[in-house]
PyMOL Python script that loads the backbone (N, CA, C, O; Angstrom):
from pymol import cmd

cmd.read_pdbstr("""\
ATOM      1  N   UNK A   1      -3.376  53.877  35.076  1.00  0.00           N
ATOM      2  CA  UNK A   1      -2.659  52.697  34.655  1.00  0.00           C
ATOM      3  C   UNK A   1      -3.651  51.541  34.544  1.00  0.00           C
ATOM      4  O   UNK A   1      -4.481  51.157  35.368  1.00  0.00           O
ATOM      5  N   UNK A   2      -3.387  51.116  33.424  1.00  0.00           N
ATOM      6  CA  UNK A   2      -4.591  49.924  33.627  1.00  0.00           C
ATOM      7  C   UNK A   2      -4.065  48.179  33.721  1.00  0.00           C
ATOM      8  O   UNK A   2      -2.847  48.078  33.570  1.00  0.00           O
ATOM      9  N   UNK A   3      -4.541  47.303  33.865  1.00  0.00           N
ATOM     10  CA  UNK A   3      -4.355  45.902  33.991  1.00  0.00           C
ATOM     11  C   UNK A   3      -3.404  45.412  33.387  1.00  0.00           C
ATOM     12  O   UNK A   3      -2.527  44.871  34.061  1.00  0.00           O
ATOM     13  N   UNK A   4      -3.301  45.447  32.113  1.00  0.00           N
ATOM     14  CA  UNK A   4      -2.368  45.073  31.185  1.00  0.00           C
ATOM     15  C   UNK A   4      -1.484  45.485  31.609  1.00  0.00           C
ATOM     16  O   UNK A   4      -0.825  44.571  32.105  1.00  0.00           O
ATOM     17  N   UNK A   5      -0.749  46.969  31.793  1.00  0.00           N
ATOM     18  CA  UNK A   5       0.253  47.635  32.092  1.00  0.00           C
ATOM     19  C   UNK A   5       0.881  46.701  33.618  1.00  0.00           C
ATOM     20  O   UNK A   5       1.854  45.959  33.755  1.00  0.00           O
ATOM     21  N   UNK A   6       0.170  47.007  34.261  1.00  0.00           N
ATOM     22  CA  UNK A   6       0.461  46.546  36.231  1.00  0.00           C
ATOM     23  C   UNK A   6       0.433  44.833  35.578  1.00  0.00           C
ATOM     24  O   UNK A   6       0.340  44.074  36.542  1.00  0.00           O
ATOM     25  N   UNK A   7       0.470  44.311  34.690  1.00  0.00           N
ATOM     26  CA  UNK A   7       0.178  42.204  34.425  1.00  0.00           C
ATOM     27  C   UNK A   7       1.750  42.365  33.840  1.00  0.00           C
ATOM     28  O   UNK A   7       2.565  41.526  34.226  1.00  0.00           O
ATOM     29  N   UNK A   8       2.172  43.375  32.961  1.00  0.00           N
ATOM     30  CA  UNK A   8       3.074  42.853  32.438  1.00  0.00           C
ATOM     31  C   UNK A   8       4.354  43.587  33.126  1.00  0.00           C
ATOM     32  O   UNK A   8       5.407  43.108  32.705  1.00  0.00           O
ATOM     33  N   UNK A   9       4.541  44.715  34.158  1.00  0.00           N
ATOM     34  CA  UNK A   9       5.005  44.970  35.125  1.00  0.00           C
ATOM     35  C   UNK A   9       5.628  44.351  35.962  1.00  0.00           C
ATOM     36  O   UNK A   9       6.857  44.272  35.970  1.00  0.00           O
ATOM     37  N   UNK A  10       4.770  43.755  36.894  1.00  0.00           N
ATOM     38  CA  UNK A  10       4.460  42.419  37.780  1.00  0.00           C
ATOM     39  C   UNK A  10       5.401  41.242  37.315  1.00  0.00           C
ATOM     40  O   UNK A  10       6.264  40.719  38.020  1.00  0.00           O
ATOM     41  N   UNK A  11       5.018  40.832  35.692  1.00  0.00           N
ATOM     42  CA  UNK A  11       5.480  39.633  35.174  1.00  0.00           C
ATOM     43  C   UNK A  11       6.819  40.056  35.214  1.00  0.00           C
ATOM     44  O   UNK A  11       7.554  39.230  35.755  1.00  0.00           O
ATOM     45  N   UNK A  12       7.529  41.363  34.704  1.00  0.00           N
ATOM     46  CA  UNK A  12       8.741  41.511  34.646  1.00  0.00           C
ATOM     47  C   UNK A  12       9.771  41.261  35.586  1.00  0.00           C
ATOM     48  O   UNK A  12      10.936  40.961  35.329  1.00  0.00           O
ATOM     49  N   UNK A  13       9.051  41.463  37.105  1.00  0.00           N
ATOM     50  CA  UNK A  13       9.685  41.331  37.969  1.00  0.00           C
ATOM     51  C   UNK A  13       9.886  40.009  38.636  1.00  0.00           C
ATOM     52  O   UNK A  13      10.860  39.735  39.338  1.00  0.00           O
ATOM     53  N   UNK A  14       8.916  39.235  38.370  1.00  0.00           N
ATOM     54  CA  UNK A  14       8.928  37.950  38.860  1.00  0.00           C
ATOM     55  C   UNK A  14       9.643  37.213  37.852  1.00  0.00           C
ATOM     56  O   UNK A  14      10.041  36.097  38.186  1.00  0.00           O
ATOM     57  N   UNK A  15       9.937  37.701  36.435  1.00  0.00           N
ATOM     58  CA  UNK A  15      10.975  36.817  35.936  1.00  0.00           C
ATOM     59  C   UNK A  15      12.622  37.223  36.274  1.00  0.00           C
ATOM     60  O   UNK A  15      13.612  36.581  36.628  1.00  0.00           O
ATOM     61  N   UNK A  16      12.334  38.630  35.964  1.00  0.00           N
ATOM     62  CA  UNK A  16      14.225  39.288  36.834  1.00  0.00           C
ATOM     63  C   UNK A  16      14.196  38.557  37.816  1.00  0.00           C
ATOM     64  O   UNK A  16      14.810  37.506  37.627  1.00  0.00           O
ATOM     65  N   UNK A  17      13.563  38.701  39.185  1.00  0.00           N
ATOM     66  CA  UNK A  17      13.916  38.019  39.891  1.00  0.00           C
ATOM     67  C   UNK A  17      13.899  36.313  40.338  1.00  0.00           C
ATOM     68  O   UNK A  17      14.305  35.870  41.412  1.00  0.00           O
ATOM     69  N   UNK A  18      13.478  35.739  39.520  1.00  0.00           N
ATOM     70  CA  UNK A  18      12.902  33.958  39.216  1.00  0.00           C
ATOM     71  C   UNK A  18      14.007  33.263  38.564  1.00  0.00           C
ATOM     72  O   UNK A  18      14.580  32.233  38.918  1.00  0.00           O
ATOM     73  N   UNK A  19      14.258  34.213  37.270  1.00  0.00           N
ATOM     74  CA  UNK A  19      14.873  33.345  36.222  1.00  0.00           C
ATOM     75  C   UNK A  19      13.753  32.534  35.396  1.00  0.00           C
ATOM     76  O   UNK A  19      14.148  31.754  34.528  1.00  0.00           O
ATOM     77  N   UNK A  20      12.298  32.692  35.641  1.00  0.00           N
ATOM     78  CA  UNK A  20      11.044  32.093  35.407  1.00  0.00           C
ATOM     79  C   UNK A  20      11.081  33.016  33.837  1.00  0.00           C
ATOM     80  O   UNK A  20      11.285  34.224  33.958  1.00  0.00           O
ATOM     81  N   UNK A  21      10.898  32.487  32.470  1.00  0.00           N
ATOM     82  CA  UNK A  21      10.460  32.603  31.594  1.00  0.00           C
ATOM     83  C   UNK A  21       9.072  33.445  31.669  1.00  0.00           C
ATOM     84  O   UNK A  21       8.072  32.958  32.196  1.00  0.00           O
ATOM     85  N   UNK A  22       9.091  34.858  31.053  1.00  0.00           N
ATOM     86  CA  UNK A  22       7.754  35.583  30.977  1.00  0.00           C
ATOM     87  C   UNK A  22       6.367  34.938  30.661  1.00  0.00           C
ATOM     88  O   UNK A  22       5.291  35.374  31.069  1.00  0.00           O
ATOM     89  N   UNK A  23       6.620  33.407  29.568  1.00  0.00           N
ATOM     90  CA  UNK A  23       5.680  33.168  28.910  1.00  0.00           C
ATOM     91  C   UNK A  23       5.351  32.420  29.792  1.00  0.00           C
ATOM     92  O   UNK A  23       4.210  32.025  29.553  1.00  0.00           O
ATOM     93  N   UNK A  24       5.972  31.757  31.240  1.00  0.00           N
ATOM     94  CA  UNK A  24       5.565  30.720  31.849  1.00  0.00           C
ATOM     95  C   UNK A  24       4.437  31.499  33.085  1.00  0.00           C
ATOM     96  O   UNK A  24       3.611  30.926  33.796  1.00  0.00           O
ATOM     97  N   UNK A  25       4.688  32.637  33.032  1.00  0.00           N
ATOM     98  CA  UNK A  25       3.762  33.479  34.085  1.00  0.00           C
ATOM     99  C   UNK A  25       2.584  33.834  33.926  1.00  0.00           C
ATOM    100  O   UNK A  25       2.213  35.000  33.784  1.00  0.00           O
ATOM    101  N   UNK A  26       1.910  32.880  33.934  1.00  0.00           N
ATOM    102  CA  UNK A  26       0.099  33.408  33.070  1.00  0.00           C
ATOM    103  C   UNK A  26      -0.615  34.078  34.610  1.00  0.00           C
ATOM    104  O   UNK A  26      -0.128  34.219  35.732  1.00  0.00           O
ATOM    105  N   UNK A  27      -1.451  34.270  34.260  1.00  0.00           N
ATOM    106  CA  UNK A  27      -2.675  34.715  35.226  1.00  0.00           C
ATOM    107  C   UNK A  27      -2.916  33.842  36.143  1.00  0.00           C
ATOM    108  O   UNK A  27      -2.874  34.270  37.296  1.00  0.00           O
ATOM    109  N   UNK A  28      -3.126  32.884  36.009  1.00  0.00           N
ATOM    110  CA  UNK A  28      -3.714  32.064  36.959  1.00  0.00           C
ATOM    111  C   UNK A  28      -2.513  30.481  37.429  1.00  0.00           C
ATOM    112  O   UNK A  28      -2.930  29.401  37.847  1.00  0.00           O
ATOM    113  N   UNK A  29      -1.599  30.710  37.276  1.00  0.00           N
ATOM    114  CA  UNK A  29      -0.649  30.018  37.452  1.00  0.00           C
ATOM    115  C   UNK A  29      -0.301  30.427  38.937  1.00  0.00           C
ATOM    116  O   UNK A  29      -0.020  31.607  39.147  1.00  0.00           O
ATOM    117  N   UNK A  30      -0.301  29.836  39.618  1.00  0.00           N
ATOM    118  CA  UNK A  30       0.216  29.505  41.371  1.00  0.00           C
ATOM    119  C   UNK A  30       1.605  29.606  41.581  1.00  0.00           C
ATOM    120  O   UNK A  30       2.553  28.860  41.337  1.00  0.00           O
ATOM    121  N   UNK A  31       1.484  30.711  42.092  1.00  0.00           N
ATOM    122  CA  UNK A  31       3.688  30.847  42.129  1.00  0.00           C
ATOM    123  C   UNK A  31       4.432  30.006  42.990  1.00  0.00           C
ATOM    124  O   UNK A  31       5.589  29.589  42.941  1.00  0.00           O
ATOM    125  N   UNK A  32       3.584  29.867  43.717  1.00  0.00           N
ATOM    126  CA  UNK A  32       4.768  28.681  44.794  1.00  0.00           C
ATOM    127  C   UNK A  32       3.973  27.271  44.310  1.00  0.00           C
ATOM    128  O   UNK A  32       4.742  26.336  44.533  1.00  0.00           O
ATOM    129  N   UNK A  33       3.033  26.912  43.876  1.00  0.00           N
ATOM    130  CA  UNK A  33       2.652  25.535  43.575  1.00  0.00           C
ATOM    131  C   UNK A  33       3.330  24.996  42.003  1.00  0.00           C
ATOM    132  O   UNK A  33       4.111  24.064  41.812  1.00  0.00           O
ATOM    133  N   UNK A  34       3.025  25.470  41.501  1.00  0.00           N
ATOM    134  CA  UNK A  34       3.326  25.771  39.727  1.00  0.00           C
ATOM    135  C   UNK A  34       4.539  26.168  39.473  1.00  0.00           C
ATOM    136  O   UNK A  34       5.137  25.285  38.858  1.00  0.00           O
ATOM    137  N   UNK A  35       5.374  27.371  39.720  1.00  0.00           N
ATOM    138  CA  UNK A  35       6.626  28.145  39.440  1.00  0.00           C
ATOM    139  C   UNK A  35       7.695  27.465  40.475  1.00  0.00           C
ATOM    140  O   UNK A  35       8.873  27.458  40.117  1.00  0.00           O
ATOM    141  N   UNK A  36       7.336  26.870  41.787  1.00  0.00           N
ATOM    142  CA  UNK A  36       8.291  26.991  42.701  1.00  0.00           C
ATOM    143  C   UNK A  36       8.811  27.587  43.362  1.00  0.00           C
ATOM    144  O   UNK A  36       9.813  27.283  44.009  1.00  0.00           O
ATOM    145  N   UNK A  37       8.104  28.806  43.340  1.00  0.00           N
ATOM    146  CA  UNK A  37       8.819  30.178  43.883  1.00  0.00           C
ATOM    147  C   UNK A  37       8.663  29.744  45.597  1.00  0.00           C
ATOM    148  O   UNK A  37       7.630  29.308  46.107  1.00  0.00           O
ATOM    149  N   UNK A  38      10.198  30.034  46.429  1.00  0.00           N
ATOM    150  CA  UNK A  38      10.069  30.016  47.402  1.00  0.00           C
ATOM    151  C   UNK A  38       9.417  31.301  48.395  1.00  0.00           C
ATOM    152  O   UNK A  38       8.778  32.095  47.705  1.00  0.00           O
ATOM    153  N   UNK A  39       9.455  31.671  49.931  1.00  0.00           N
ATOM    154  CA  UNK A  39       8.632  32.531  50.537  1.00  0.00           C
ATOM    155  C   UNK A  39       9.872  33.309  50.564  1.00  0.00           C
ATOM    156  O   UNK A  39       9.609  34.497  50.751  1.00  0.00           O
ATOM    157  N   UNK A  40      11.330  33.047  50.428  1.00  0.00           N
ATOM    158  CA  UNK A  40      11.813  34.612  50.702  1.00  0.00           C
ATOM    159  C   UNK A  40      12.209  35.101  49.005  1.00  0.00           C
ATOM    160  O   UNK A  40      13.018  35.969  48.675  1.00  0.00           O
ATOM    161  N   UNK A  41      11.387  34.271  48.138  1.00  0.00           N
ATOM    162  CA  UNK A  41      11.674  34.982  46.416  1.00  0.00           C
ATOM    163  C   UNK A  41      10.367  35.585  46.032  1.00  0.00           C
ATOM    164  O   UNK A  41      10.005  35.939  44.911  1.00  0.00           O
ATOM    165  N   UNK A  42       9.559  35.654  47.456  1.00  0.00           N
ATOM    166  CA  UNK A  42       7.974  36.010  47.382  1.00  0.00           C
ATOM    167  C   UNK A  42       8.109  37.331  48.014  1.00  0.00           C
ATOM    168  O   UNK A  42       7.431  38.286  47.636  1.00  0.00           O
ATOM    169  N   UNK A  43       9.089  37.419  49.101  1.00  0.00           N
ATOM    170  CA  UNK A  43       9.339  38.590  49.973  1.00  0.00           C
ATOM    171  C   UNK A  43       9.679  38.907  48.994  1.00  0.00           C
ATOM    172  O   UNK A  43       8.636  39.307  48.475  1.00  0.00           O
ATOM    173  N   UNK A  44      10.918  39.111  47.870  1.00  0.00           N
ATOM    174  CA  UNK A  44      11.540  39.722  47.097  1.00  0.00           C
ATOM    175  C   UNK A  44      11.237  40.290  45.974  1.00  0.00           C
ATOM    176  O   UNK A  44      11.812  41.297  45.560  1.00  0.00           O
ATOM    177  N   UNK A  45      10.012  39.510  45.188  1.00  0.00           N
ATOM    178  CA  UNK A  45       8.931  39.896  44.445  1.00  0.00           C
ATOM    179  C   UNK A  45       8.153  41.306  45.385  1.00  0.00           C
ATOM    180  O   UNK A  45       8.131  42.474  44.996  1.00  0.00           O
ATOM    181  N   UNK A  46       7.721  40.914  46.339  1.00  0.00           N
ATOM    182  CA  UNK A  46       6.578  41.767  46.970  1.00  0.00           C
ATOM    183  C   UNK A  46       7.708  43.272  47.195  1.00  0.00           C
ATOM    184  O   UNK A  46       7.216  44.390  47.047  1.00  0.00           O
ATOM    185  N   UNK A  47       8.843  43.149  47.468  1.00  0.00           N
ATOM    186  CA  UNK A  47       8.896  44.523  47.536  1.00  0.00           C
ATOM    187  C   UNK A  47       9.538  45.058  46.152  1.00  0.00           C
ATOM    188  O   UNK A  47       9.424  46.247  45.855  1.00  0.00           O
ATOM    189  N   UNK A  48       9.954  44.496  45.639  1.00  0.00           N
ATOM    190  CA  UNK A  48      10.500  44.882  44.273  1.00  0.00           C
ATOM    191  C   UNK A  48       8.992  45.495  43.679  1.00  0.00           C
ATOM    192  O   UNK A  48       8.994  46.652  43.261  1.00  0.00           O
ATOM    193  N   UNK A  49       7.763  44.734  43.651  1.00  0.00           N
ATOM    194  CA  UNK A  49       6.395  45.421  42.962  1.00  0.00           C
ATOM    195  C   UNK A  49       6.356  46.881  43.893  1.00  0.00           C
ATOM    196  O   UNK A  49       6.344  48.048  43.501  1.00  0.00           O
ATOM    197  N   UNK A  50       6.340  46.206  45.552  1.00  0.00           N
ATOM    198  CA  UNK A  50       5.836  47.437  45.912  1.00  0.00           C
ATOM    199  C   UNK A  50       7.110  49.172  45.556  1.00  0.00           C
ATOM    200  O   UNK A  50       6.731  50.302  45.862  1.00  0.00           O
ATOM    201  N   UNK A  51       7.989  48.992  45.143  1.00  0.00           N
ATOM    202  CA  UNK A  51       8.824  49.863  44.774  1.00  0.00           C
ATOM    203  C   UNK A  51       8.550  50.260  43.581  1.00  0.00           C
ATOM    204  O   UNK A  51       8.572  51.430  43.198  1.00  0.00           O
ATOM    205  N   UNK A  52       8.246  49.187  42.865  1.00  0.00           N
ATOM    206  CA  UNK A  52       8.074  49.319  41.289  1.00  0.00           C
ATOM    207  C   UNK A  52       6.731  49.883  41.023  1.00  0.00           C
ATOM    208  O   UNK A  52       6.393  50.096  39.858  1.00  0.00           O
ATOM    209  N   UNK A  53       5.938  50.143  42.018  1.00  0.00           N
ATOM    210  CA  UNK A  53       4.433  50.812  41.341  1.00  0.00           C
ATOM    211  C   UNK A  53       4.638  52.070  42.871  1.00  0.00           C
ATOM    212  O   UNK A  53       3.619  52.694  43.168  1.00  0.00           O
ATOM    213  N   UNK A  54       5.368  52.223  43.346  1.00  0.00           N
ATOM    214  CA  UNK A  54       5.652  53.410  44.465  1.00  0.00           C
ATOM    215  C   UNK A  54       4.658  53.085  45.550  1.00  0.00           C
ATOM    216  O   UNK A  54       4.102  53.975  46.194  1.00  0.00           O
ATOM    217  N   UNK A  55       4.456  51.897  45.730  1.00  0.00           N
ATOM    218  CA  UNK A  55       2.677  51.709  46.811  1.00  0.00           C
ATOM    219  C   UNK A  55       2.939  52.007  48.269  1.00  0.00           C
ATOM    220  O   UNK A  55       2.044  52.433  48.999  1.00  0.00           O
ATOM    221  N   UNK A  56       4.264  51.765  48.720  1.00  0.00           N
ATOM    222  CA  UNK A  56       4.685  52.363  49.910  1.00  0.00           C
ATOM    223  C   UNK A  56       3.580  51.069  51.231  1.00  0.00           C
ATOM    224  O   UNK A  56       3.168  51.368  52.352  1.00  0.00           O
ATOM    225  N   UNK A  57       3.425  49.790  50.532  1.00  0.00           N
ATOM    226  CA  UNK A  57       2.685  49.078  51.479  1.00  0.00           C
ATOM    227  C   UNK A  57       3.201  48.538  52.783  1.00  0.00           C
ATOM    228  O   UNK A  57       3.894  47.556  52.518  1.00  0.00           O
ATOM    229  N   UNK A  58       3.170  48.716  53.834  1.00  0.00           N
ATOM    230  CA  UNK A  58       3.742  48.780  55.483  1.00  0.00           C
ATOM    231  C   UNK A  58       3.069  47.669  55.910  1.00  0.00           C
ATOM    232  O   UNK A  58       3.275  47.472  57.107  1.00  0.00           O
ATOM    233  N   UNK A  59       2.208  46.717  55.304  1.00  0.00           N
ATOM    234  CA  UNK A  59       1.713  45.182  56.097  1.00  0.00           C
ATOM    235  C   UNK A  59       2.114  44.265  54.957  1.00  0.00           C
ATOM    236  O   UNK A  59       1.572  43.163  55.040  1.00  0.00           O
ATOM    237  N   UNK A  60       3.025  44.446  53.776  1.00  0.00           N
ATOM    238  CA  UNK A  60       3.804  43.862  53.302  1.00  0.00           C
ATOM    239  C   UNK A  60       3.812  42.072  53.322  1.00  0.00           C
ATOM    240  O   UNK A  60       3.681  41.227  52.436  1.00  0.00           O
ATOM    241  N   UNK A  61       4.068  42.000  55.035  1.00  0.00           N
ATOM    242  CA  UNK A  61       4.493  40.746  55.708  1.00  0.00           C
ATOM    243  C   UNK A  61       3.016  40.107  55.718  1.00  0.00           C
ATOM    244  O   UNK A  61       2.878  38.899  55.522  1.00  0.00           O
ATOM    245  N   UNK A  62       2.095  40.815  55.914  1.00  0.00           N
ATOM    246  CA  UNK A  62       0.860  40.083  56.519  1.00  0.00           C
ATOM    247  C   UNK A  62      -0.235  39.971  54.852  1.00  0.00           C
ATOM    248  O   UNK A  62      -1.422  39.663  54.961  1.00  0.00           O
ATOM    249  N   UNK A  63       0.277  40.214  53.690  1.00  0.00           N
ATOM    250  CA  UNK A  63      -0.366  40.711  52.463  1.00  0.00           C
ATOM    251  C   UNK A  63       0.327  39.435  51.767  1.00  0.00           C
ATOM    252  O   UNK A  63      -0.372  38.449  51.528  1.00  0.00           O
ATOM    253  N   UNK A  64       1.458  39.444  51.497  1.00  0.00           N
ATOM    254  CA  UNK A  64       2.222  38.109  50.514  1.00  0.00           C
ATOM    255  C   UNK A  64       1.450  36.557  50.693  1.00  0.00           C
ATOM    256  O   UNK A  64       1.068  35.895  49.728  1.00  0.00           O
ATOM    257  N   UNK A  65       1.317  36.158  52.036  1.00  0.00           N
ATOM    258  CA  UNK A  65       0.765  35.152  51.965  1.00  0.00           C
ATOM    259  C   UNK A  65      -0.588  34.576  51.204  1.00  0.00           C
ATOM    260  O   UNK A  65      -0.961  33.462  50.835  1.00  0.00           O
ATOM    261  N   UNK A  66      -1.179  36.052  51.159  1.00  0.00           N
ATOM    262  CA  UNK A  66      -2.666  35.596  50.211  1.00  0.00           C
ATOM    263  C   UNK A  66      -2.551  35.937  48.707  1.00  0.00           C
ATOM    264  O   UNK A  66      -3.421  35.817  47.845  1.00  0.00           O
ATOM    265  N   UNK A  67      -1.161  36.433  48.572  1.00  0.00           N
ATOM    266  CA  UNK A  67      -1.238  36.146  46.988  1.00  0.00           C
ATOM    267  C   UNK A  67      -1.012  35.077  46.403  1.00  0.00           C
ATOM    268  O   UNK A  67      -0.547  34.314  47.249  1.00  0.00           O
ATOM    269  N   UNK A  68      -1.089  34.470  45.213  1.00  0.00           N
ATOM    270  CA  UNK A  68      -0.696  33.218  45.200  1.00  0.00           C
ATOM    271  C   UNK A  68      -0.727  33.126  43.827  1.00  0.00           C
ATOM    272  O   UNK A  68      -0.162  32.138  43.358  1.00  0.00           O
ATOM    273  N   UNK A  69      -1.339  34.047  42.914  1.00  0.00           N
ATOM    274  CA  UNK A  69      -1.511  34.031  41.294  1.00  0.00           C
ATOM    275  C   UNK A  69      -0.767  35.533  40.962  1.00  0.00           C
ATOM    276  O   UNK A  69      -0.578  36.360  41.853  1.00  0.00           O
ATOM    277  N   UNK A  70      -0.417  35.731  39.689  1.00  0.00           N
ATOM    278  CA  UNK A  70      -0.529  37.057  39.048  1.00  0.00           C
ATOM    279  C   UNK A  70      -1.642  37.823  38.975  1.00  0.00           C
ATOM    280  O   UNK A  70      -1.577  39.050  38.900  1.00  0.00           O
ATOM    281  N   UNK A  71      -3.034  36.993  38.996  1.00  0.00           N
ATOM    282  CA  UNK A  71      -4.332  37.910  38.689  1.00  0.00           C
ATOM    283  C   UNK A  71      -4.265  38.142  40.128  1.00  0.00           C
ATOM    284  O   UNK A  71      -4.799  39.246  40.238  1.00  0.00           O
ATOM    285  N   UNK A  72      -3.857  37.678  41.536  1.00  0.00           N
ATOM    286  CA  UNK A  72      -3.862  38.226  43.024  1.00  0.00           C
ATOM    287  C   UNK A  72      -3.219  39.352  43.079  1.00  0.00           C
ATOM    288  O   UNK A  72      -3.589  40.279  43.798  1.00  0.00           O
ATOM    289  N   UNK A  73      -1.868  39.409  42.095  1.00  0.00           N
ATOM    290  CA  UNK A  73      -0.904  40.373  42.300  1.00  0.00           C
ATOM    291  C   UNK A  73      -1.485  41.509  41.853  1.00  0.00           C
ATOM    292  O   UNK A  73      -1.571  42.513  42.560  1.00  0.00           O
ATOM    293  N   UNK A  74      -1.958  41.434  40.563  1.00  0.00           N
ATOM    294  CA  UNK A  74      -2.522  42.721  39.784  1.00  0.00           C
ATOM    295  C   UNK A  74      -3.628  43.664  40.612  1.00  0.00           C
ATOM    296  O   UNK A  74      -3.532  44.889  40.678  1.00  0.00           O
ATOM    297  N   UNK A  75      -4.591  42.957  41.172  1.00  0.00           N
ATOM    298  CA  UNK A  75      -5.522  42.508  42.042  1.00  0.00           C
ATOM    299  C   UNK A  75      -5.271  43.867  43.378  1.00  0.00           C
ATOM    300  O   UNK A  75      -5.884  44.920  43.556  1.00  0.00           O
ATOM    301  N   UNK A  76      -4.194  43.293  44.065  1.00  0.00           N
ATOM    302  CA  UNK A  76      -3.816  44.059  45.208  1.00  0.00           C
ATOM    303  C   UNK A  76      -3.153  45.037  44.409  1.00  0.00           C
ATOM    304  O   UNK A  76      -3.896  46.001  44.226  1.00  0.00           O
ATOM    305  N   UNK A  77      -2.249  45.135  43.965  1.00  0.00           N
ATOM    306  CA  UNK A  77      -1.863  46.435  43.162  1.00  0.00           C
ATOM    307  C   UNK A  77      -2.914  47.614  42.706  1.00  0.00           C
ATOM    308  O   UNK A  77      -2.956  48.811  42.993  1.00  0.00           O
ATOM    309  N   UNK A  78      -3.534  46.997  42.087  1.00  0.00           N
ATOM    310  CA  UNK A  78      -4.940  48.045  41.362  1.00  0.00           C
ATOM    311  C   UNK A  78      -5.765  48.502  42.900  1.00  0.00           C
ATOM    312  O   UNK A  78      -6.364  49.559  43.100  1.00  0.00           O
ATOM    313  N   UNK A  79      -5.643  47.747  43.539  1.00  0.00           N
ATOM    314  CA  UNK A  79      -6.834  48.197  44.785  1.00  0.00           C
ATOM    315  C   UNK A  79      -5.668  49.495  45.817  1.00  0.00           C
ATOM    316  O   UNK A  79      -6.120  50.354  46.574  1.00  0.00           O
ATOM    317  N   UNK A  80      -4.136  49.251  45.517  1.00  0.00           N
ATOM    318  CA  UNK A  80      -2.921  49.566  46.889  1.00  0.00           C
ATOM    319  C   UNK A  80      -3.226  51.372  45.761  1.00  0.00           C
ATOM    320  O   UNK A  80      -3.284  52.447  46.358  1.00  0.00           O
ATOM    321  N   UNK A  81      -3.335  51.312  44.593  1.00  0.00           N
ATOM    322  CA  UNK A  81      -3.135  52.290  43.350  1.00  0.00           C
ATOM    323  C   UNK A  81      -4.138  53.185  43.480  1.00  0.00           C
ATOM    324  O   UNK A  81      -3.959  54.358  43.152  1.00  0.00           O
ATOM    325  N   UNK A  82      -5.803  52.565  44.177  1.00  0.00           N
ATOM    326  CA  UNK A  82      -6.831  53.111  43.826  1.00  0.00           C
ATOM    327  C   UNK A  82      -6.960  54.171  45.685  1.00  0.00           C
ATOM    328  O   UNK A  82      -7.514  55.235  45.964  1.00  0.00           O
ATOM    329  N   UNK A  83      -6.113  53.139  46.564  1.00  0.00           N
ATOM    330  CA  UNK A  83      -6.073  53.875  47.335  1.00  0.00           C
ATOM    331  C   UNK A  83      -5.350  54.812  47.927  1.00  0.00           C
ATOM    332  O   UNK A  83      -5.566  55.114  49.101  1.00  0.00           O
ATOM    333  N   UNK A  84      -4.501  55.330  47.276  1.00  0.00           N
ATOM    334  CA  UNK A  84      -3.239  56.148  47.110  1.00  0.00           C
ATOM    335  C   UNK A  84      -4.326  57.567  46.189  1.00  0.00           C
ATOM    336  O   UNK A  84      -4.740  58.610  46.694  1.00  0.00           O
ATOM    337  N   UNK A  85      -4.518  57.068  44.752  1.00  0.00           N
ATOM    338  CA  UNK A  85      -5.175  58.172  44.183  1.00  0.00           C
ATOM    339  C   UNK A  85      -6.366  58.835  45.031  1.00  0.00           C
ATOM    340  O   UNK A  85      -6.587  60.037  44.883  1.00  0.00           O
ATOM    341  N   UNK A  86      -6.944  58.259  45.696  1.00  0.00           N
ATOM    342  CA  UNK A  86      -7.977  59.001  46.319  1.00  0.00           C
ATOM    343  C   UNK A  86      -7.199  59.382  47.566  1.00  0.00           C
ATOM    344  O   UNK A  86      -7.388  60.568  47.835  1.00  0.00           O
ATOM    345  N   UNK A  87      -6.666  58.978  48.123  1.00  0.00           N
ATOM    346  CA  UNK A  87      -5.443  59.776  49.045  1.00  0.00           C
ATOM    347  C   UNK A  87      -5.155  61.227  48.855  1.00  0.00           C
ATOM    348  O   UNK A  87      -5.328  62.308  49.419  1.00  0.00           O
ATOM    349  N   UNK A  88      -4.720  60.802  47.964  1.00  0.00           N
ATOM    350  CA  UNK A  88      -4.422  61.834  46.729  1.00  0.00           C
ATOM    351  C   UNK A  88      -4.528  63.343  46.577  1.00  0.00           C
ATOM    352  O   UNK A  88      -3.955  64.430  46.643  1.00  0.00           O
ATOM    353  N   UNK A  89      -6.368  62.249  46.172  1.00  0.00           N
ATOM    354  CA  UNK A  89      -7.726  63.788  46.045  1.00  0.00           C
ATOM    355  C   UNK A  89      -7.617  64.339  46.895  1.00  0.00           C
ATOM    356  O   UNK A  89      -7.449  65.539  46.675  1.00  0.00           O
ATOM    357  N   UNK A  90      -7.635  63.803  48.752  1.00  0.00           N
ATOM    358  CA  UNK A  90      -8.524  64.290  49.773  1.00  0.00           C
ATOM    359  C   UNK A  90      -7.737  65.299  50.141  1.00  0.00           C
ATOM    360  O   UNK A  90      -8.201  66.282  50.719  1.00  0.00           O
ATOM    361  N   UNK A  91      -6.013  65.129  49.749  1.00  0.00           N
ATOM    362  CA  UNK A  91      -5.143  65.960  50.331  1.00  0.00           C
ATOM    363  C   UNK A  91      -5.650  67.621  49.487  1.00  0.00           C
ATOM    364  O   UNK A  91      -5.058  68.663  49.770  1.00  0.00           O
TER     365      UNK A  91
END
""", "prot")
cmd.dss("prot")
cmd.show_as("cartoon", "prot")
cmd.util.cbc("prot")
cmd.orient("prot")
């Protein structure tokens, strides 16, 4: 899966759940500074992605706070993705 795919993913969910316009969700736009997004529509984002890409992430709580952009989101996704596939392999 590559970037694009997991950017416009991501974006989908933060507008279902926002009401935030797709086009207003760029890369580098600050979700709680910029969008307004509050911390329990951040909880709600974070597990809706983590369901939506199957990442199965269990520090959830201690991970949301340092996201803060879409390029953060994509970011941890691609890294939660890369460590699952090599998981994967070893099995």
């Amino acid at each position: 899966m590559d970037d694009q795919e997991i950017t416009t993913r991501i974006r989908e969910v933060v507008a279902k759940i926002t009401s935030i316009p797709i086009d207003r969700i760029g890369e580098d736009v600050d979700f709680r500074d910029d969008l307004g997004i509050d911390s329990l529509s951040m909880l709600e984002i974070g597990v809706d992605v983590d369901f939506e890409f199957g990442l199965h992430v269990e520090d959830l709580d201690q991970l949301l706070p340092k996201i803060r952009t879409l390029a953060d989101a994509v970011a941890v996704v691609r890294e939660k993705l890369g460590t699952q596939n090599s998981t994967r392999q070893e099995t």
